[in-house]
C-alpha positions as CSV (number, residue, x, y, z in Angstrom):
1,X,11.4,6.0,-23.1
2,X,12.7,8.8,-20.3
3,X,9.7,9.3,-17.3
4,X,10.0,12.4,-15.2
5,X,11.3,11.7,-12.0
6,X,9.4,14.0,-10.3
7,X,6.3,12.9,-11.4
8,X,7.2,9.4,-10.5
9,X,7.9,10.4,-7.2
10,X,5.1,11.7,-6.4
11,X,2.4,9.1,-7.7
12,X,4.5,6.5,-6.1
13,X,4.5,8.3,-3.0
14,X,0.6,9.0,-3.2
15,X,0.0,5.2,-3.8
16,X,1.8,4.0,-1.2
17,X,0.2,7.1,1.5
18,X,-3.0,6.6,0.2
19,X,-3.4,4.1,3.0
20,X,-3.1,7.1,5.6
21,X,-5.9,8.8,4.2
22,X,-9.3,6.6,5.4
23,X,-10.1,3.3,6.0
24,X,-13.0,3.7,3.7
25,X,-12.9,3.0,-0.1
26,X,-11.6,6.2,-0.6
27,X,-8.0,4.8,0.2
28,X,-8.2,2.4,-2.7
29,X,-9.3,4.5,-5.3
30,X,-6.2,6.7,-5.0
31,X,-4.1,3.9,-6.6
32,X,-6.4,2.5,-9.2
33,X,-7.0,6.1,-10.4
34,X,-3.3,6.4,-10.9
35,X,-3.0,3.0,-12.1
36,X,-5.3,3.4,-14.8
37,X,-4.3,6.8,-15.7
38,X,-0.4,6.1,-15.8
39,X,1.4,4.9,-18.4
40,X,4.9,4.4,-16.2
41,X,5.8,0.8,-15.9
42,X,7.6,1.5,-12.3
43,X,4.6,4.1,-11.1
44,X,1.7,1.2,-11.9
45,X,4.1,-1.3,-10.6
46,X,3.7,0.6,-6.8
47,X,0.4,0.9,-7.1
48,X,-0.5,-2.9,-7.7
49,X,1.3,-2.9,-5.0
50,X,-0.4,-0.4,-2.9
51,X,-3.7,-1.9,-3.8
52,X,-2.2,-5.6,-2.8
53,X,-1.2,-4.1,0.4
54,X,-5.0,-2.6,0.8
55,X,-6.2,-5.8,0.5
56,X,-4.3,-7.8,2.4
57,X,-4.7,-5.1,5.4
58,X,-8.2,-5.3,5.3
59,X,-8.1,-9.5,5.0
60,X,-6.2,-9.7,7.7
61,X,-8.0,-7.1,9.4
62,X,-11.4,-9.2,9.1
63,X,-9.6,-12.5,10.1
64,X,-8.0,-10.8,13.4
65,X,-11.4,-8.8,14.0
66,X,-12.7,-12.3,14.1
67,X,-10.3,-14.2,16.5
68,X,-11.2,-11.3,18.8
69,X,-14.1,-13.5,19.8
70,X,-11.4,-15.9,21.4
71,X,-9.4,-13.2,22.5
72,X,-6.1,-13.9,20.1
73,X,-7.2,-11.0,17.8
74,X,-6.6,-7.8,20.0
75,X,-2.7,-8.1,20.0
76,X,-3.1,-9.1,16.7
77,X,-5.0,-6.3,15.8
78,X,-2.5,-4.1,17.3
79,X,0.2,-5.9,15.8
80,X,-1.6,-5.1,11.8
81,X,-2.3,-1.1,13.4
82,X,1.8,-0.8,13.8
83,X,2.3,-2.5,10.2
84,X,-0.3,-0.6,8.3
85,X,1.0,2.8,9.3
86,X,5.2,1.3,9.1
87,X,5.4,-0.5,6.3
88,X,4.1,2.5,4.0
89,X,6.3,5.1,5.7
90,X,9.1,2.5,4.3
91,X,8.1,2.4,0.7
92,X,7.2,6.2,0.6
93,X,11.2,6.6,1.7
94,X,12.0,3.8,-1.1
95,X,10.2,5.6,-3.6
96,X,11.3,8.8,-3.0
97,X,15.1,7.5,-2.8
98,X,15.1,5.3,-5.5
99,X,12.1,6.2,-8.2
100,X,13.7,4.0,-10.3
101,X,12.7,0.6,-8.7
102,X,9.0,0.1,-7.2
103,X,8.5,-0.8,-3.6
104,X,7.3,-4.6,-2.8
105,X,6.0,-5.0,0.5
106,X,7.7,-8.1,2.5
107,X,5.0,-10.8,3.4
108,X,1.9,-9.7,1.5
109,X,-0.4,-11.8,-0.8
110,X,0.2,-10.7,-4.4
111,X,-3.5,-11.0,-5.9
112,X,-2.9,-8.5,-8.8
C-alpha cells in the first residue's frame, strides 16, 4: 500500500515536536492522538517513539530533580534541558529527509 509522503512528513514531524510544545500533558497527547488515528506503519512507528522519548524525559527528569538534594542533579538537569530540545530537532530533520524510515532515539528506554 502507497502512503502520502507529505502527510507522513508532517505527523512524524508533529510527533517528534510535540515535545517543544509544553511540559504538561498536552505534549503527549499529540502523539497518541496521531497514533491512534493513523494507519501508517512508519508514522505510528515515530510516535511510539515520540511518546518513549516523553517518558523517559520526564523519568529522568524526576530522578535528576531528586539528586538535586545532593547537588549531582543541576548539571544533570542541564545536561537532559540540552537533549530534550536536540535530540527532537534531529529526528524532525530525519523525518523530513527520509519519511521512509522512522526516527529511534539513541539511549532511551523503549517501554511501548
Amino acid at each position: 500500500m502507497e502512503y502520502d509522503s507529505d502527510k507522513r512528513k508532517l505527523f512524524s514531524a508533529l510527533c517528534h515536536g510535540s515535545v517543544f510544545i509544553s511540559a504538561t500533558g498536552i505534549s503527549i497527547g499529540i502523539p497518541i492522538a496521531i497514533l491512534l488515528i493513523s494507519d501508517d506503519p512508519i508514522v505510528k512507528e515515530n510516535a511510539q517513539e515520540s511518546l518513549n522519548f516523553h517518558l523517559n524525559i520526564w523519568l529522568y527528569g524526576l530522578i535528576f530533580g531528586i539528586l538535586t538534594v545532593v547537588l549531582i542533579g543541576w548539571p544533570l538537569l542541564g545536561l537532559l534541558f540540552l537533549v530534550s530540545w536536540i535530540m527532537p530537532i534531529l529526528a524532525i530533520l530525519q523525518v523530513l529527509s527520509n519519511p521512509d524510515q522512522s526516527y529511534r532515539y539513541p539511549f532511551i528506554f523503549r517501554i511501548l
